[in-house]
Backbone bond lengths (Angstrom), bond angles and torsions (degrees), N, CA, C in turn:
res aa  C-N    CA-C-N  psi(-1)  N-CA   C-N-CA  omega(-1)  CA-C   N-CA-C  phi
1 X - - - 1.459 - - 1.522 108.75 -
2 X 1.334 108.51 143.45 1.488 98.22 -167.97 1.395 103.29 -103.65
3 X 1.419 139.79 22.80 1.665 143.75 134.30 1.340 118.50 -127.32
4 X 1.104 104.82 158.64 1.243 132.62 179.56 1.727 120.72 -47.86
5 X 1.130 138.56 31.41 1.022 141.92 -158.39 2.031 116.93 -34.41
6 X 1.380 110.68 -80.29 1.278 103.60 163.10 1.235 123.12 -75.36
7 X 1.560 124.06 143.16 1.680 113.21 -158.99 1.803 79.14 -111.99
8 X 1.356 124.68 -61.19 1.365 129.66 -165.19 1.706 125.04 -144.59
9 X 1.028 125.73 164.08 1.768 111.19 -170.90 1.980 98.66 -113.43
10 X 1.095 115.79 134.45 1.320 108.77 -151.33 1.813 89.07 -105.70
11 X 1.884 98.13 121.65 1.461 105.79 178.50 1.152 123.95 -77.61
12 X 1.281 176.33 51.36 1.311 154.38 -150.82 1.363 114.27 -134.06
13 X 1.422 132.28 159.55 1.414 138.61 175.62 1.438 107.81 -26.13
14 X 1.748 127.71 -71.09 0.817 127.61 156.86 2.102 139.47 -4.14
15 X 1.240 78.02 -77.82 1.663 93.45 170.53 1.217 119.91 -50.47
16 X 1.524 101.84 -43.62 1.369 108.68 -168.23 1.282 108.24 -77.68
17 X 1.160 128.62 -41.66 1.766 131.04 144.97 1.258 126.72 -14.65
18 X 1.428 104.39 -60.94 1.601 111.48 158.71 1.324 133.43 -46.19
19 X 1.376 108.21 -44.03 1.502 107.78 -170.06 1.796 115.43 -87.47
20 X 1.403 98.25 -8.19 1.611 107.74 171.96 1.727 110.12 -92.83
21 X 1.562 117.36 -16.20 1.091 117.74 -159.62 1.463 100.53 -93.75
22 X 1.487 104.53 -50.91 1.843 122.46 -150.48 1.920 96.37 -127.58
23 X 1.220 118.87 3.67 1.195 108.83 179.81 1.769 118.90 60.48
24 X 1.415 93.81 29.98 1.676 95.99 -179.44 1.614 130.05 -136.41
25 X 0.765 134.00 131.19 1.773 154.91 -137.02 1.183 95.86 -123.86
26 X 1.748 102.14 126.21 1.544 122.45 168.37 1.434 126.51 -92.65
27 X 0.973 131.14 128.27 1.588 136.69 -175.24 1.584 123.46 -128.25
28 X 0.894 120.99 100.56 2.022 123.14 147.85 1.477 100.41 -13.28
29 X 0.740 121.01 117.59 1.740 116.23 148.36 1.523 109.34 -153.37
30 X 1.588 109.41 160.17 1.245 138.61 168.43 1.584 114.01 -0.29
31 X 1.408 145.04 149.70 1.146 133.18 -174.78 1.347 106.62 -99.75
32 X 1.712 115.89 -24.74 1.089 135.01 168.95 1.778 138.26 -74.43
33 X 1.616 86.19 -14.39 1.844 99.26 -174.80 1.535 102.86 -70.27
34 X 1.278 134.35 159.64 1.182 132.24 150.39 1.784 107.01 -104.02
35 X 1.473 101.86 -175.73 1.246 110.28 178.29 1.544 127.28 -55.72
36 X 1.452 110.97 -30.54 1.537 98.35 179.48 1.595 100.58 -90.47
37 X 1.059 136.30 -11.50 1.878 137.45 -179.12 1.788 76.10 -63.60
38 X 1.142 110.36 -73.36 1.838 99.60 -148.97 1.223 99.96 -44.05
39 X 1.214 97.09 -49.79 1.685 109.15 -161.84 1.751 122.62 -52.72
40 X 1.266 115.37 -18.89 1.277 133.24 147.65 1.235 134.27 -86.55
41 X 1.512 115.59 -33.93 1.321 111.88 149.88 1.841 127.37 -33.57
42 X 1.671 97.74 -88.37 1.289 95.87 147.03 1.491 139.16 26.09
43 X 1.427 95.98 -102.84 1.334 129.18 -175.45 1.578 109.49 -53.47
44 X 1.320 113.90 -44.75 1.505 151.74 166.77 1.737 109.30 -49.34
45 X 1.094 106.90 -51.22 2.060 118.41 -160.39 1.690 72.81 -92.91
46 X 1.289 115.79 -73.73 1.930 101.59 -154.06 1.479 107.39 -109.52
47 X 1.681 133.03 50.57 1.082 118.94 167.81 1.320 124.57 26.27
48 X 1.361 128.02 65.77 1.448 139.64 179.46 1.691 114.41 -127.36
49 X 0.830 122.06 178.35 1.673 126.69 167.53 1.641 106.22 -127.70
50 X 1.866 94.78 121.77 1.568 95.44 -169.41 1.437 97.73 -113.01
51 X 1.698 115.95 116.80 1.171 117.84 178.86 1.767 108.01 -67.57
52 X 0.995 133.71 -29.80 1.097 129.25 -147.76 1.860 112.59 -160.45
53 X 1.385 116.74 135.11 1.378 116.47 157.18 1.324 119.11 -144.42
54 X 1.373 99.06 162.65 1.772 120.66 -148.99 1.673 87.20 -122.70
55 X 1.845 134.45 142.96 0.928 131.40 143.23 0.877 116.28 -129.06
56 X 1.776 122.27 150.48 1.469 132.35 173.99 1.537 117.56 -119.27
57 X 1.711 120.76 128.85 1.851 80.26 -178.52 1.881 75.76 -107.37
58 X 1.919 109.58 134.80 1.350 95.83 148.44 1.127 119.80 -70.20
59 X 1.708 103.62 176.08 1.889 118.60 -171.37 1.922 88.54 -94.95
60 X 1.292 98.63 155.09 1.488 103.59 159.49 1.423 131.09 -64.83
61 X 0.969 131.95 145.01 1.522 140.21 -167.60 1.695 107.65 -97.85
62 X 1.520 112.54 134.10 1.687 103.72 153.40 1.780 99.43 -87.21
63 X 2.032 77.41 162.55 1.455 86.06 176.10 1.684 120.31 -149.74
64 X 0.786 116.80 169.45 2.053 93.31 -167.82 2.098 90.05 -172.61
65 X 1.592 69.67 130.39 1.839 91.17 177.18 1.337 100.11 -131.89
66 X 1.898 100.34 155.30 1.061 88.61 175.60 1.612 103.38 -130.60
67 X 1.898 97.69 147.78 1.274 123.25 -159.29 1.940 109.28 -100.83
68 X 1.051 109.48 169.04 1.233 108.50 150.82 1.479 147.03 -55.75
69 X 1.307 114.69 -38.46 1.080 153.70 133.97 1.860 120.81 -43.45
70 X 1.227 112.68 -26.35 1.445 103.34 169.33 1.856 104.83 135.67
71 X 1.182 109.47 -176.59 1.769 95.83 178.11 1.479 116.15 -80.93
72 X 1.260 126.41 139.44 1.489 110.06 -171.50 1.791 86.75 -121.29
73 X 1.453 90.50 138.05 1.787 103.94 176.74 1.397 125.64 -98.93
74 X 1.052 136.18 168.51 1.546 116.20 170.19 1.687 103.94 173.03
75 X 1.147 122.69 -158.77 1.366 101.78 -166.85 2.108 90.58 -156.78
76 X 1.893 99.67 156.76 1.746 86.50 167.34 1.734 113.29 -110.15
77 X 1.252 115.06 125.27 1.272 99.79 -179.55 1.762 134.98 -41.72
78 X 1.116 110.85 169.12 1.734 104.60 -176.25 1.655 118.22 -100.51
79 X 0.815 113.25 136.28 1.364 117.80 -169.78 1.451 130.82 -124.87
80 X 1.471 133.13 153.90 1.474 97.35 177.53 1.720 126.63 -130.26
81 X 0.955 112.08 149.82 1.323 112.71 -172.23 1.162 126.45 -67.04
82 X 1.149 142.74 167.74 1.792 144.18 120.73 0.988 143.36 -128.55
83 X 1.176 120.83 120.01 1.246 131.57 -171.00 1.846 115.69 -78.88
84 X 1.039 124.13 84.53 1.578 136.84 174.54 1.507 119.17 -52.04
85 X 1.241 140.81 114.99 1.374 132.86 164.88 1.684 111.07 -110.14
86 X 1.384 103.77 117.91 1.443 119.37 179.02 1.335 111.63 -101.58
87 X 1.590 93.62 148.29 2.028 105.77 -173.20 1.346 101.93 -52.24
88 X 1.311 87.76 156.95 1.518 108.87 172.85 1.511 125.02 -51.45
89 X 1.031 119.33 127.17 1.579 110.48 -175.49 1.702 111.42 95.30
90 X 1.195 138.69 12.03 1.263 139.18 -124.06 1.625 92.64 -174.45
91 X 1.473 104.50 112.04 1.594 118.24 164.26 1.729 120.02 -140.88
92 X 0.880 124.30 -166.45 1.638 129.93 -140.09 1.998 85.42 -142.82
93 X 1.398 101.39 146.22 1.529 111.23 178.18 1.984 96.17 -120.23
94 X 1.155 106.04 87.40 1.405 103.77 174.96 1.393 117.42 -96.95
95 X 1.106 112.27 -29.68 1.708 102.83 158.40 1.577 117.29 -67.76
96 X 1.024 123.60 -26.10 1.848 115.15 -166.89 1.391 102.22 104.41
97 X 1.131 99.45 136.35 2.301 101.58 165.69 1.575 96.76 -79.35
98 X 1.392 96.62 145.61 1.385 118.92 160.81 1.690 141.42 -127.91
99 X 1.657 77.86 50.83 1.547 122.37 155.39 1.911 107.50 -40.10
């Protein structure tokens, strides 16, 4: 593939909620992929069967700290998500075994 489709799998309380609740895994990806790119990706990186995907793009954020020098502003770009649902019986090793 000539980009990068999934960039990172996004950890947080949240997610992890998800994947015990609904059997489904959050991911960073591409702003440009659509649903069947991930969806082969995926399937592709961890040999799984993905019934289903969900995308979100968030909006960018302002943001402002303050420096010595004075408040400095700036903003985080927007990015978009996906939300993956894998068959039943069927999960993802995103930490690594530690075999």
């Amino acid at each position: 593939m000539s980009k990068q489709i999934i960039i990172k799998p996004i950890i947080s309380e949240k997610s992890e909620r998800l994947t015990k609740k609904g059997n489904q895994y959050s991911f960073i990806v591409d702003k440009d992929a659509n649903k069947l790119e991930i969806k082969k990706a995926i399937e592709t990186m961890f040999t799984t069967n993905v019934v289903a995907v969900n995308t979100v793009v968030m909006p960018a954020k302002s943001k402002a700290r303050n420096t010595r020098s004075g408040v400095v502003k700036g903003r985080v770009s927007p990015y978009k998500k996906a939300f993956v649902t894998l068959a039943e019986g069927e999960e993802l090793d995103l930490y690594g075994s530690e075999e």
